[in-house]
C-alpha positions as CSV (number, residue, x, y, z in Angstrom):
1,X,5.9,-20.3,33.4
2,X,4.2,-23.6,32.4
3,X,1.5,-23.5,29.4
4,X,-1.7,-23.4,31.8
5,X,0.2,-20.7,33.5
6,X,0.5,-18.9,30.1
7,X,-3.0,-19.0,29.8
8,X,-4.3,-17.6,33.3
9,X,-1.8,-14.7,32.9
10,X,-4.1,-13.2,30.1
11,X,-7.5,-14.4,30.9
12,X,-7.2,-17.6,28.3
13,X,-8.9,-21.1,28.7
14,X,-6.6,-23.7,27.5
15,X,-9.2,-26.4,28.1
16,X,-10.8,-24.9,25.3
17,X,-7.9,-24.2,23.0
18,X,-7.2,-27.9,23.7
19,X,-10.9,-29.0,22.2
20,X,-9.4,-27.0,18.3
21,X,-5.6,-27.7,18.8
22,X,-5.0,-31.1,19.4
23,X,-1.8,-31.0,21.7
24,X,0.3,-29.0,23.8
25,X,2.7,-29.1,21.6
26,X,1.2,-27.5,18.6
27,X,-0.4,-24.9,21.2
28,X,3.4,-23.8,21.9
29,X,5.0,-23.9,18.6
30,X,1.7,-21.3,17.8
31,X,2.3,-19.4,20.6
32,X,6.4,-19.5,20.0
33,X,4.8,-17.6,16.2
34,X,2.8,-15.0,17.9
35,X,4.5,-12.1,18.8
36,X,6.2,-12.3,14.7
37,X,2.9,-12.1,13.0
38,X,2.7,-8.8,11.4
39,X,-1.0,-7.8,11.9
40,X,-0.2,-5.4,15.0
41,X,2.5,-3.8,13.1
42,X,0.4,-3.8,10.5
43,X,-2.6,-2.3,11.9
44,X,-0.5,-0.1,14.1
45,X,1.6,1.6,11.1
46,X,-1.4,2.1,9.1
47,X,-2.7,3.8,11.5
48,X,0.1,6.5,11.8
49,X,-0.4,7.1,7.9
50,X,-3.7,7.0,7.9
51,X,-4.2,4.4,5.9
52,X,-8.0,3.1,7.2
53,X,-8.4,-0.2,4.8
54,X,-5.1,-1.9,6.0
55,X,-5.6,-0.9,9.5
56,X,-8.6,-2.5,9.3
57,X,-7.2,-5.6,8.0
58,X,-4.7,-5.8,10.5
59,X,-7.2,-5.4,13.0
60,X,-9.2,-8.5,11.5
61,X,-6.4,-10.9,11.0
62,X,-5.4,-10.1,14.6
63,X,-8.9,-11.1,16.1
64,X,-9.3,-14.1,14.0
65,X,-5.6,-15.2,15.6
66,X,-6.7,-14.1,18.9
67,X,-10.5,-16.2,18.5
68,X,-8.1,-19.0,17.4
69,X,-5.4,-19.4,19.8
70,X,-7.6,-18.1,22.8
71,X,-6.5,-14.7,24.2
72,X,-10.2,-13.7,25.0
73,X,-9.4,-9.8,26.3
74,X,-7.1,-9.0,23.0
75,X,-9.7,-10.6,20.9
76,X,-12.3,-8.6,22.2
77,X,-10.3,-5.2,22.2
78,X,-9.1,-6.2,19.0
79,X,-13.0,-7.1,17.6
80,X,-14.1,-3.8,19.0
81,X,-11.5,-1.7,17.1
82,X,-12.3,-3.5,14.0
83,X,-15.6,-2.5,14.2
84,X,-14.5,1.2,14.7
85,X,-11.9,1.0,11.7
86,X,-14.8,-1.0,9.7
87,X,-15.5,0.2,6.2
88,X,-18.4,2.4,5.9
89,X,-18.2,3.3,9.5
90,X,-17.7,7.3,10.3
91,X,-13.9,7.7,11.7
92,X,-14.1,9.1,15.4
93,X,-10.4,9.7,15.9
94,X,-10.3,9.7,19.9
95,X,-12.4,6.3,19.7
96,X,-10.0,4.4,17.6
97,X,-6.9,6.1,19.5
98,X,-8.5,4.6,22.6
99,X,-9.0,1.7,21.0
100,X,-5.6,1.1,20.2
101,X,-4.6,1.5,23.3
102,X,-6.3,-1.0,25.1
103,X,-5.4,-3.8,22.3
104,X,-1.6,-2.3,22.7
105,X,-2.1,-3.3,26.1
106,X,-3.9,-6.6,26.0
107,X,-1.4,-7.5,22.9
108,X,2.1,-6.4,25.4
109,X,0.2,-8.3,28.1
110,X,-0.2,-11.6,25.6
111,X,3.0,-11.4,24.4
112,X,4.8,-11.3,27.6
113,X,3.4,-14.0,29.4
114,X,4.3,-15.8,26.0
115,X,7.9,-14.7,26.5
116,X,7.8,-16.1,29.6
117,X,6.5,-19.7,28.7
118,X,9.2,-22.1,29.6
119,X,8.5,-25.2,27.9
């Protein structure tokens, strides 16, 4: 799977990418880093213990990375749980478990196309 490739496989641009990371090259090496970030593991084992604050900044790390390297549908499932998880806001359980889900998805959907980039 080529880099553009990469990109269409979870709704990215990397036109736009392109216009904060100046090269391909750097775009890759990036990518290459992605799936060993810690902020889904993070945000997903706070979770389990119920530990609200760190899940929230879990969630926030991993939509800043996502706004950055341009996964738009993780960084919008991702933005929307941080809202849910955000200080101050009233916990609703079956929200954030929903949540979850759907940036578990858009996160295994990211990460595999990047395990399939053959560069």
């Amino acid at each position: 799977m080529t880099l553009h490739e990469c990109y269409r496989a979870f709704g990215g641009n990397l036109q736009e990418v392109l216009l904060r990371l100046p090269s391909d090259r750097l775009i890759i090496k990036l990518l290459r880093k992605f799936p060993e970030d810690p902020s889904f593991r993070q945000l997903t084992a706070a979770l389990e213990t119920g530990d609200l604050e760190t899940a929230f900044r879990g969630a926030h790390s991993l939509k800043g990375l996502c706004m950055n390297l341009g996964f738009p549908l993780l960084q919008a499932s991702s933005a929307a749980l941080t809202e849910a998880l955000r200080p101050g806001t009233p916990f609703r359980e079956a929200e954030v478990a929903a949540l979850l889900e759907k940036t578990r998805a858009d996160y295994e959907t990211v990460c595999g196309a990047i395990a399939r980039l053959e560069i």
